[in-house]
C-alpha positions as CSV (number, residue, x, y, z in Angstrom):
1,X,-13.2,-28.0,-16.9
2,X,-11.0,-26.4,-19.2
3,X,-10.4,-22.8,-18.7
4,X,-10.3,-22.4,-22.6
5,X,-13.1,-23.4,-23.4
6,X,-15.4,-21.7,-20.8
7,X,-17.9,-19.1,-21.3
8,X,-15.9,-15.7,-21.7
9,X,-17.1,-12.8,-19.5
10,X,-19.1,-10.3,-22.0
11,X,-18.1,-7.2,-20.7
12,X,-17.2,-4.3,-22.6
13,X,-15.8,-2.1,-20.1
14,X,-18.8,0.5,-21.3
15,X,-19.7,0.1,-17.3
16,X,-23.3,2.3,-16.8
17,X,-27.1,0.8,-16.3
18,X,-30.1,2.1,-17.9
19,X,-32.6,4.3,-17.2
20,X,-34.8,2.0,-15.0
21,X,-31.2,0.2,-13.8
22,X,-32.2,-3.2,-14.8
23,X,-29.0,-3.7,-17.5
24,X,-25.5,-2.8,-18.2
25,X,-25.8,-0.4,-21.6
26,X,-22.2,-2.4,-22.5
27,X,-22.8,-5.5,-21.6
28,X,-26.5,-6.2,-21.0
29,X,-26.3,-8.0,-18.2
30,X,-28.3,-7.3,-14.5
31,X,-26.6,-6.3,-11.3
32,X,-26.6,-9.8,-9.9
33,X,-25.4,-11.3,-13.0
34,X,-22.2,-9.2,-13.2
35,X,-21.2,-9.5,-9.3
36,X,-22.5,-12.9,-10.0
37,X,-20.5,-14.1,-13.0
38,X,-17.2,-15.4,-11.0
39,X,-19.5,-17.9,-9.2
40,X,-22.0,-19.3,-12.4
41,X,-21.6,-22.7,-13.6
42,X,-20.3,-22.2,-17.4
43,X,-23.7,-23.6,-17.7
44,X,-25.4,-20.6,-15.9
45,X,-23.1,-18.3,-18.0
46,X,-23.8,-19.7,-21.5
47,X,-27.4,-19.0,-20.4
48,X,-27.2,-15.8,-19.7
49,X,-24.8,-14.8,-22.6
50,X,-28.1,-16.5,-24.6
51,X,-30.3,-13.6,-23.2
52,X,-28.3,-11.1,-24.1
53,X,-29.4,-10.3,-27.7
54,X,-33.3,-9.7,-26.8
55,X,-32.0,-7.5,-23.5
56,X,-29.3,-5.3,-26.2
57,X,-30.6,-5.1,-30.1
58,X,-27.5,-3.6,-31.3
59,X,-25.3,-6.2,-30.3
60,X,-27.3,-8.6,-32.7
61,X,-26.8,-5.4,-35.2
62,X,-30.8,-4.6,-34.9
63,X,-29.8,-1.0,-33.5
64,X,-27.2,1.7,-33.4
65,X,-24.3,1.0,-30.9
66,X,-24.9,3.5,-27.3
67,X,-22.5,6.2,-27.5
68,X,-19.5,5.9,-24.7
């Protein structure tokens, strides 16, 4: 596959879980996704980037950014 066209690694370097440790506050992804993310299919990643709205409201602008 293309490397240009693959799914691009969400990360906002805003690198901290939440209170009960189940997402990234920056990115909103789970521990196993981020360690996990070198090794998805682009198909695995595309999913996950899909989840990532309902897990962090303000990134669909729904809610206030987290302060760094």
């Amino acid at each position: 596959m293309n490397p240009s066209v693959s799914v691009a690694n969400p990360c906002l370097n805003i690198c901290r879980m939440d209170q009960a440790g189940k997402y990234c506050q920056g990115c909103g992804r789970t521990p196993l996704e981020i360690g996990g993310w070198d090794r998805m299919t682009d198909a695995q990643r595309a999913e996950v980037m899909a989840s990532l709205p309902a897990r962090l409201p303000w990134r669909s602008g729904q809610a206030p950014a987290p302060a760094p």
